[in-house]
FIMIKE-54707 format. One line per 8 residues: number of its first residue (from 1); for each residue x, y, z of C-alpha. Coordinates in steps of 0.2 Angstrom, whole numbers, plus 5000, padded with zeros to 4 digits. Each point is the difference from the previous one (the first is absolute). Layout:
// FIMIKE-54707
NUM = X Y Z; ...
***
This chain:
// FIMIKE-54707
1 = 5527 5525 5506; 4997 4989 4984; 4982 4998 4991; 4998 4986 4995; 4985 4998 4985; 4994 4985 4992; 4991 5001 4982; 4989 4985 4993
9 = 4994 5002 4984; 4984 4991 4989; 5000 4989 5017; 4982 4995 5000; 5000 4980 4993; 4999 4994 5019; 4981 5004 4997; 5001 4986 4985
17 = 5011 4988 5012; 5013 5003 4990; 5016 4997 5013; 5013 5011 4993; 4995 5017 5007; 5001 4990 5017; 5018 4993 4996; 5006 5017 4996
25 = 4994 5006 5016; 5007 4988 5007; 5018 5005 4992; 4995 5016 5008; 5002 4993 5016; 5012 4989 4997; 5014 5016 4993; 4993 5010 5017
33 = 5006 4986 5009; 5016 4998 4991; 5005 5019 5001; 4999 5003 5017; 4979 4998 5004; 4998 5018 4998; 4978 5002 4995; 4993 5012 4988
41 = 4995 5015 5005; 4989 5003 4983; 4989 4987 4989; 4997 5006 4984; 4989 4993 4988; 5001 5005 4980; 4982 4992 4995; 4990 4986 4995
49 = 5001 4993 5018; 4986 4992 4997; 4997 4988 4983; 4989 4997 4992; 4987 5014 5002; 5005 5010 5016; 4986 4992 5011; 4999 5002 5017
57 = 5003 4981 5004; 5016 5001 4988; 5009 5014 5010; 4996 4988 5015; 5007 4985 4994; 5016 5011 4988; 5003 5012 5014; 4993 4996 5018
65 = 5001 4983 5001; 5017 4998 4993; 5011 5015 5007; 4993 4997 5018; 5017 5000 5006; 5006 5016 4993; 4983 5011 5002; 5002 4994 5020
73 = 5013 5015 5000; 5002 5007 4983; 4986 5014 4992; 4995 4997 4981; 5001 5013 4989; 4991 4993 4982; 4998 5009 4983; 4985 4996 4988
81 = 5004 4987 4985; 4989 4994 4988; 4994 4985 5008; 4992 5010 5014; 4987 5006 4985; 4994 4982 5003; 4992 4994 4981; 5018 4990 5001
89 = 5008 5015 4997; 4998 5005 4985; 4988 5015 5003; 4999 5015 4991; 4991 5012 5011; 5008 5015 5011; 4985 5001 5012; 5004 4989 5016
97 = 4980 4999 5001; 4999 4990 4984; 5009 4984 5009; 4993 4984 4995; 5006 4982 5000; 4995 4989 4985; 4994 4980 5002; 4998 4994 5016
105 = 4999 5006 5015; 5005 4987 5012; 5016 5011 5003; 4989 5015 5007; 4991 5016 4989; 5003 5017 4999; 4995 5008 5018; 4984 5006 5006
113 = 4994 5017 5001; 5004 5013 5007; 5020 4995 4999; 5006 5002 4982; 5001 4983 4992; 5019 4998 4997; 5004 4989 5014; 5016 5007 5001
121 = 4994 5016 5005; 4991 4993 5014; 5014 4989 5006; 5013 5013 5002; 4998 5014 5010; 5014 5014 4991; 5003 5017 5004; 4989 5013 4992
129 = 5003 5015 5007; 5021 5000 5004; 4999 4991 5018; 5014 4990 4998; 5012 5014 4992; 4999 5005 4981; 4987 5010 4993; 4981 4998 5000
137 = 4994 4990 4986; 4980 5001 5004; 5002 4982 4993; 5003 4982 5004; 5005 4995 4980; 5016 5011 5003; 5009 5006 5016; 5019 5003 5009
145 = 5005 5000 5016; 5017 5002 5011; 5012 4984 5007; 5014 5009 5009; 5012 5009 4988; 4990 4991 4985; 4986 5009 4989; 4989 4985 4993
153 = 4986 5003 4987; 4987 4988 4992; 4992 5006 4984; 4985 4991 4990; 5005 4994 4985; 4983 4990 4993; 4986 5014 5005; 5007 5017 5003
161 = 5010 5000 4985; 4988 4994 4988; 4988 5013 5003; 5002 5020 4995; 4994 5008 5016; 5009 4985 5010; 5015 5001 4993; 5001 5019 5003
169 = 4996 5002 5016; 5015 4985 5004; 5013 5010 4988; 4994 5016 5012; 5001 4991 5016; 5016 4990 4996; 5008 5017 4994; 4997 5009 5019
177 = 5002 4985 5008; 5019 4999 4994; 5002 5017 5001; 4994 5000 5017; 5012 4987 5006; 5019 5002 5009; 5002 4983 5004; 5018 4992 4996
185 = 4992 4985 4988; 4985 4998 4990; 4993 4984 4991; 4983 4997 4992; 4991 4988 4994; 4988 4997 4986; 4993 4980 4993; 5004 5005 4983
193 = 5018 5002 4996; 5007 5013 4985; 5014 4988 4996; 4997 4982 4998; 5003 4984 4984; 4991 4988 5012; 4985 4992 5001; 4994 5018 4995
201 = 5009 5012 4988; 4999 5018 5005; 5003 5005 4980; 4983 4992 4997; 4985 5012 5000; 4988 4988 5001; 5007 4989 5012; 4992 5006 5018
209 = 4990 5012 4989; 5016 5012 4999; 5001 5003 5021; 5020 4996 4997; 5002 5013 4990; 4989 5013 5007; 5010 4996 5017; 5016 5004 4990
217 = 4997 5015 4990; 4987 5011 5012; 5008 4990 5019; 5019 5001 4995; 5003 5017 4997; 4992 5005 5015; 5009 4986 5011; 5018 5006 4994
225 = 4997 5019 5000; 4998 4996 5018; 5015 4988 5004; 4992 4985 5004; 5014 4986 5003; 4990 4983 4997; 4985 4995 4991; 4992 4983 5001
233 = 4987 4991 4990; 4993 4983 4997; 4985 4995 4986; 5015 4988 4991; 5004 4985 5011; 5017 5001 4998; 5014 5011 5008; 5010 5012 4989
241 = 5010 5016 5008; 5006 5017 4988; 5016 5010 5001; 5000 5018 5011; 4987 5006 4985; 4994 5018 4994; 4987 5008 4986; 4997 4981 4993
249 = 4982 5004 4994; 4998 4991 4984; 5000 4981 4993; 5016 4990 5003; 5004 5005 4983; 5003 5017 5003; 5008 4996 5015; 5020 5005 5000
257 = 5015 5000 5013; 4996 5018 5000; 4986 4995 5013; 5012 4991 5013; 5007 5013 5011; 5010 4985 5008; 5005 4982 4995; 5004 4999 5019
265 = 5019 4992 5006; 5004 4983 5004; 5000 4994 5018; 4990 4989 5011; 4986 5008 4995; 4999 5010 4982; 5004 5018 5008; 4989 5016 4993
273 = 5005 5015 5008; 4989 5018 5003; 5001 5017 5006; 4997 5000 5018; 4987 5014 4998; 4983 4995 4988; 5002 5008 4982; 4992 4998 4984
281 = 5005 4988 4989; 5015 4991 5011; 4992 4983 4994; 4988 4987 5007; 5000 4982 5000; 4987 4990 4994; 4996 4983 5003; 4987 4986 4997
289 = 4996 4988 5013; 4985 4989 4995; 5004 4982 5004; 4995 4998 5018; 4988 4986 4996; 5004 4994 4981; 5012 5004 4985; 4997 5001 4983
297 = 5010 5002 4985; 5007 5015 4993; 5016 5005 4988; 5004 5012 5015; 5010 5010 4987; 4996 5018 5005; 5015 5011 4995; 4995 5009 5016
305 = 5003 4987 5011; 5015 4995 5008; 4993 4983 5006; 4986 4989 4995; 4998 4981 5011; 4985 4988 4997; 5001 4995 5017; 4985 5002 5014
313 = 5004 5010 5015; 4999 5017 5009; 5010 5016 5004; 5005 5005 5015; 5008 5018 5002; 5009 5007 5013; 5004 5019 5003; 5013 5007 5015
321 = 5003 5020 4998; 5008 5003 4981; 4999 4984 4995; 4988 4987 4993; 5002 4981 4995; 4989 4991 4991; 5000 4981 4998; 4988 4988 4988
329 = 4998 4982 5013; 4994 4986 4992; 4991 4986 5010; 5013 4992 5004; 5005 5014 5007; 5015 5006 4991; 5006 5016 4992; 4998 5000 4984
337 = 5003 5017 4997; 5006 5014 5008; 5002 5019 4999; 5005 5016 5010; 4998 5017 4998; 5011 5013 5011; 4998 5019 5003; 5014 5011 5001
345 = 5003 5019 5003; 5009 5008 4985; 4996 4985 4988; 4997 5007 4984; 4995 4989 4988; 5009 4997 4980; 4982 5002 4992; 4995 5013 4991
353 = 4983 5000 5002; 4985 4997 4993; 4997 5002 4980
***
């Protein structure tokens, strides 16, 4: 039958009472209830769950407190943004240990001893050692697992990557982990996205102390050699959506139509069509979806991107045998944007390949 997945992204302004990541859950529910009443099977979360500074009393009021409805029946599976560092985010460290929250404390600390500090750490409980499909990480910051005919990774884009040893051991563990997987679909998720002209440029080395561009140029090859299919990100609170891409490793100014393996067809939804069977370099779709609880501004003028809205809202992803639909919902519950990728035996692509 179908999986159905639902993405929020940068969702973590319920801990400040801020009412929209609560009005985009509610257009959640209220598109569930419009198309049929059909639940997720997956919640995926693509970081800073939890503003201002990752405290344990945040991800209660962000997470717990406002999702009660959903996490009744539906597991969450989150990936580490920058806000989970606590010091409001803007931390430079890649050791988990050095969490630390500055000002106040009224919203909780880092955690006591023996747990690690990172609250976020503590709070979910993610697979270590493969027991939920996928290949043994021997880490919480970065992990995979199986959902029926679907391959899902979740890598860590503010600590791993910033650290030489860290970020090797990910590139090694990523490398056999997609190898190691026969799965019909894969999609990962990662906080920091390699494409964006949001409320973050991806072209800037000094915003996010490069983590954009270390994502794209050491993650992206690795990801396509393997035929992932869909990669999704949040960090800009906005949401913006590529062509089927390949090899796009550098700035946007180096960026050419050489990198889009498919402009996609017309329909219903904007149709992008694969090989049934995984292969290298077919193409991956990359979107941003970082407004589930505010917008900001952004020229959104990314020649990779096929799609750029300023509008709050969610994604919600549904995949039956050889093919996947994906649909941004804003909080009012509407499609906004919508895409599909198909598999077909024999389908050879037009593109040449990577340059």
């Amino acid at each position: 039958g179908n999986t159905r997945i639902w993405i929020v992204g940068d969702s973590g302004t319920a801990a400040q009472d801020y009412e929209e990541a609560a009005q985009v859950g509610d257009g959640f529910l209220s598109f569930l209830e419009d198309s049929g009443g059909e639940p997720a099977d997956l919640f995926l979360m693509l970081g800073d769950n939890a503003y201002d500074q990752g405290t344990d009393l945040e991800h209660q009021k962000a997470i717990f407190d406002l999702y009660t409805e959903i996490l009744a029946s539906t597991p969450v599976w989150p990936t580490i943004g920058n806000h989970e560092m606590g010091s409001f985010g803007v931390s430079t460290s890649s050791d988990p240990d050095s969490y630390a929250i500055i000002g106040s404390d009224e919203n909780g600390g880092p955690d006591p001893a023996p747990d690690s500090p990172m609250p976020y750490l503590n709070i979910f409980t993610l697979p270590t050692d493969g027991e939920v499909g996928g290949l043994a990480s021997g880490t919480e910051q970065y992990y995979s697992f199986d959902y029926a005919n679907v391959h899902i990774v979740s890598l860590d884009s503010q600590l791993a990557i910033r650290d030489d040893d860290g970020r090797a051991a990910m590139l090694l563990w990523l490398k056999d982990d997609l190898m190691s997987n026969d799965l019909d679909w894969t999609i990962v998720i990662f906080h920091h996205p390699p494409y964006t002209k949001g409320s973050h440029d991806s072209d800037s080395e000094y915003d996010s102390r490069g983590r954009m561009s270390a994502m794209r140029e050491n993650i992206l090859p690795i990801l396509e050699q393997a035929g992932v299919d869909l990669v999704v990100s949040g960090h800009s609170h906005m949401y913006e959506r590529s062509f089927l891409l390949d090899c796009a490793y550098g700035a946007s100014q180096a960026f050419s139509k050489e990198n889009i393996v498919s402009e996609g067809i017309e329909g219903k939804h904007r149709q992008y069509i694969k090989p049934l069977a995984p292969r290298p370099h077919q193409g991956a779709i990359y979107a941003v979806a970082g407004s589930s609880s505010k917008v900001d501004q952004g020229p959104l003028d990314h020649p990779a991107h096929h799609t750029g809205l300023l509008e709050a809202g969610s994604m919600v992803i549904d995949v039956v045998d050889d093919t996947m639909i994906a649909r941004f919902i804003n909080k009012k519950g509407q499609v906004k944007d919508s895409f599909s990728i198909q598999k077909k035996a024999g389908y050879k692509s037009e593109y040449s390949g990577c340059k």
